[in-house]
C-alpha positions in Angstrom: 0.0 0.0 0.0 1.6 3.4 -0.9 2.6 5.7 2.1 -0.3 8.1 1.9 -2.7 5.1 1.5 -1.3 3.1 4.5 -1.9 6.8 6.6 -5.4 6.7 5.6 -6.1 3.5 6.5 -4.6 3.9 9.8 -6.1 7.3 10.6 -9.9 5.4 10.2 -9.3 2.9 12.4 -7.6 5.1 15.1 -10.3 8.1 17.1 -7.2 10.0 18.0 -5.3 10.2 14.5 -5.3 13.4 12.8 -7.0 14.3 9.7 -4.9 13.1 6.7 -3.0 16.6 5.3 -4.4 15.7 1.7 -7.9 15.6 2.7 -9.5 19.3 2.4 -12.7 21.0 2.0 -12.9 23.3 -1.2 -12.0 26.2 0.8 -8.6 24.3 1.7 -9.2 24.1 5.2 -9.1 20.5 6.7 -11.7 18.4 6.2 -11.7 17.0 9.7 -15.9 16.7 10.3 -16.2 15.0 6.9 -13.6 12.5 7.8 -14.7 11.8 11.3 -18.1 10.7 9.9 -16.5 8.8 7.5 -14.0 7.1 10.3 -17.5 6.3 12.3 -19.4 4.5 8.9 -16.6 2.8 8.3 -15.7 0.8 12.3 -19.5 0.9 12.1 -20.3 -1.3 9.2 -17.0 -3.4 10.2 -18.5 -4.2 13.3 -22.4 -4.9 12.1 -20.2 -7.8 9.8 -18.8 -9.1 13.0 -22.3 -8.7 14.3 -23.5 -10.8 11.9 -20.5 -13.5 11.3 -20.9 -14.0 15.4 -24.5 -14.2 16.2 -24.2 -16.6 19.3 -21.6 -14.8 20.8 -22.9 -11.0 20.4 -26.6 -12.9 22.4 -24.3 -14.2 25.4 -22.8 -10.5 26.2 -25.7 -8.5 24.6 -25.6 -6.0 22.1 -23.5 -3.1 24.0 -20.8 -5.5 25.4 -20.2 -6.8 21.7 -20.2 -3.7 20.0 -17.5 -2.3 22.2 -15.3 -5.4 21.9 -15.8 -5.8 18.3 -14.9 -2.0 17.9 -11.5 -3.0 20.1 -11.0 -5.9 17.1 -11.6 -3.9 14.3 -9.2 -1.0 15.6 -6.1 -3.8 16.2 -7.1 -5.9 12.9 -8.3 -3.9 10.5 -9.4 -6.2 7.3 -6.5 -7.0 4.8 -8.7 -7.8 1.7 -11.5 -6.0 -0.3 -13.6 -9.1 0.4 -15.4 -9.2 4.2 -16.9 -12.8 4.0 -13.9 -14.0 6.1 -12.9 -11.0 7.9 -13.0 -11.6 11.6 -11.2 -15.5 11.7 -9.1 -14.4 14.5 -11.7 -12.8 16.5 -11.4 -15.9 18.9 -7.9 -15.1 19.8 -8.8 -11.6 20.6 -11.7 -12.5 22.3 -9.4 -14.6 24.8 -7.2 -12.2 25.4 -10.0 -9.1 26.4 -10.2 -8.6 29.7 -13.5 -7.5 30.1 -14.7 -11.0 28.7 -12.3 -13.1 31.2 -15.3 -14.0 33.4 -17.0 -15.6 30.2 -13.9 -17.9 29.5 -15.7 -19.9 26.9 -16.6 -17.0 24.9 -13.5 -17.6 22.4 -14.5 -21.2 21.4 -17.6 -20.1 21.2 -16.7 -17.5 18.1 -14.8 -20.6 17.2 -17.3 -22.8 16.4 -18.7 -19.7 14.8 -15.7 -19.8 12.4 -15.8 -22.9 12.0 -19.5 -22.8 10.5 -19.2 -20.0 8.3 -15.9 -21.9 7.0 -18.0 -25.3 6.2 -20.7 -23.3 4.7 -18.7 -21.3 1.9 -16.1 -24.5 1.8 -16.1 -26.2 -1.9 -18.6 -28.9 -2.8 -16.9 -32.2 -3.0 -18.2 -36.1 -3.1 -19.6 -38.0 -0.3 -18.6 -41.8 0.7 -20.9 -44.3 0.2 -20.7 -45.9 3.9 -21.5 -49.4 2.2 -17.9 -49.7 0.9 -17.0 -50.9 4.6 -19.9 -53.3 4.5 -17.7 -57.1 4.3 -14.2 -55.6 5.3 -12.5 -57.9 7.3 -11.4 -56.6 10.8 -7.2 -56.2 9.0 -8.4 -54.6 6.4 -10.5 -52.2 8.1 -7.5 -51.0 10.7 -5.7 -50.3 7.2 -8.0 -48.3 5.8 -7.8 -44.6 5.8 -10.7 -41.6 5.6 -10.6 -38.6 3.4 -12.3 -36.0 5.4 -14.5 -33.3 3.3 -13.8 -30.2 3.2 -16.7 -28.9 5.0 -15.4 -30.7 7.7 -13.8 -29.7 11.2 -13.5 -30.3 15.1 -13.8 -27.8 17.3 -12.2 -28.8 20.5 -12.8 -26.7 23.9 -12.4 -27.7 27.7 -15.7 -25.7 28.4 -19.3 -27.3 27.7 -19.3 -26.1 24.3 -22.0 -27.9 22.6 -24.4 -27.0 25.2 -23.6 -23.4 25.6 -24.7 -23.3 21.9 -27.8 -25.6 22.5 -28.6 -23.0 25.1 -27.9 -20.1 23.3 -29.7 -21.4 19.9 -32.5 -23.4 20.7 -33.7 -22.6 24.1 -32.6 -25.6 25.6 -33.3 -25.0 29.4 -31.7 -28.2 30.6 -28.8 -28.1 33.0 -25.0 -28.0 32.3 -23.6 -30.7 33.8 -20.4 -31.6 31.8 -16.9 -29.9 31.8 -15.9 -29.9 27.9 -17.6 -30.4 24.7 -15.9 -31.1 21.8 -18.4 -30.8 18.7 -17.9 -32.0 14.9 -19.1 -29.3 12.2 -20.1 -31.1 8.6 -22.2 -29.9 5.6 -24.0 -32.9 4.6 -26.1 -30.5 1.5 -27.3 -26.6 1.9 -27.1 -26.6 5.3 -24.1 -26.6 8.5 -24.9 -29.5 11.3 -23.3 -29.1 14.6 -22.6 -33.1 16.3 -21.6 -33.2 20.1 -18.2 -35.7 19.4 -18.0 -38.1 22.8 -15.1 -38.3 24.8 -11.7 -39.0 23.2 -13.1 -39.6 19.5 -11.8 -35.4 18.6 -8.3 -36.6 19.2 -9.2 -40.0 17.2 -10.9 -38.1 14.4 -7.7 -35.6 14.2 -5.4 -38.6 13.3 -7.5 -39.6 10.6 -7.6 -36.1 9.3 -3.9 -35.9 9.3 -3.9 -39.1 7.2 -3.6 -42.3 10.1 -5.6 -45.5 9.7 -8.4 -46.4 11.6 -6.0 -49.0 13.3 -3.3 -46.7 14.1 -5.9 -43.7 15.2 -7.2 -45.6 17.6 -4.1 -46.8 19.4 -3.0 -43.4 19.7 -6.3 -42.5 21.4 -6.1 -45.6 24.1 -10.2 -46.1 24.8 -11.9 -44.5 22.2 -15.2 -46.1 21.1 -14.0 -46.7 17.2 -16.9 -48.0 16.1 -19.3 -45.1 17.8 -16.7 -42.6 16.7 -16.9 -44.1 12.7 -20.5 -44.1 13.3 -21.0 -40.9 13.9 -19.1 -39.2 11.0 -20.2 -41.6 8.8 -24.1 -40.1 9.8 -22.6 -36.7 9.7 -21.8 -37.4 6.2 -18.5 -35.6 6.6 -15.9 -38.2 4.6 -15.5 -38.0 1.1 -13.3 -40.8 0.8 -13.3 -44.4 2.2 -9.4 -45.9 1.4 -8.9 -49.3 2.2 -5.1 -51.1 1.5 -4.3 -52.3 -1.7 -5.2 -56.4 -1.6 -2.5 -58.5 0.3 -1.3 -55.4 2.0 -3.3 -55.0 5.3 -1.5 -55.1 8.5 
């Protein structure tokens, strides 16, 4: 960005920056009122998209508590591209390291899960595996085989009760918190982003296959996870797009 660009920029995203020298009403006199309306429109319609990308989290803290944090974000992390749809993908971070939030220490994987579903929705439309290619596998060859994960696909891990927070927060579900952490699988099986509480250990299990391990070799990195619950449930989720097993004569 040329110099008096990159002074701009900054001076819109900063209340206390002086009026750009270049900028001057007709009578040559700085054009300071005209700009700070401008400054305001501009953190303004950043934060409505923030608003809008992070619905869940701006109903926990209410309207005024989100507006002020969001304005914090959009002052320290002004967008870097023309294009908005993904502006706000390290809001999380920020969000964990605001102060005024640390008594709502979920509130970061939270907006993560909210990234996480606006990334599945505008991710590329690829195939889905048939589930009856595992159908007659014998228990070798089903150890050896591998999983290609869709790209509308992700794990949002968090040591907080994630899944419920959203329930409670989306759907009005009044029932009581009682576990400590939630991890939750994210999948687009057609038009529309699903949200599937994961239980215990299968994130970690699921993670190895992502990173390209067999089901054999997943699971004994993940001592005690259910594999065939685990399978089960991304199979329903609809979230693989592959099913790989070994070439013949090579399981094991």
């Amino acid at each position: 960005m040329p110099d008096g660009q990159g002074v701009f920029a900054r001076a819109l995203l900063t209340p206390s920056a002086q009026v750009p020298e270049s900028l001057l009403r007709p009578d040559g006199a700085p054009a300071a009122r005209r700009f700070d309306i401008y400054r305001n429109n501009v953190v303004a319609s950043l934060i409505d998209v923030l608003t809008d990308s992070f619905g869940v989290t701006h109903a926990i803290v209410g309207r005024a508590f989100f507006r002020a944090m969001a304005g914090e974000f959009v002052r320290a992390h002004p967008p870097q591209t023309p294009c908005v749809v993904d502006y706000g993908d390290c809001f999380p971070d920020f969000i964990d390291g605001f102060q005024p939030a640390g008594g709502l220490p979920y509130l970061g994987d939270v907006a993560r899960l909210e990234v996480a579903r606006r990334r599945s929705f505008h991710a590329a439309d690829d195939d889905i595996a048939d589930p009856g290619c595992l159908a007659g596998l014998d228990e070798e060859t089903l150890l050896a085989t591998r999983l290609g994960f869709r790209a509308s696909t992700a794990i949002v891990r968090s040591s907080h009760p994630l899944w419920s927070i959203w329930r409670h927060n989306m759907e009005d579900d009044t029932s009581p918190i009682t576990v400590r952490s939630e991890d939750v699988l994210v999948s687009r099986p057609a038009d529309r982003v699903l949200l599937h509480r994961l239980r215990p250990g299968s994130a970690g299990f699921l993670e190895h296959l992502m990173r390209g391990d067999s089901l054999g070799d997943a699971a004994r990195k993940c001592d005690g996870v259910d594999l065939a619950a685990s399978l089960t449930v991304i199979l329903d989720a609809r979230a693989v797009r592959e099913i790989v097993p070994p070439p013949s004569g090579s399981a094991g």
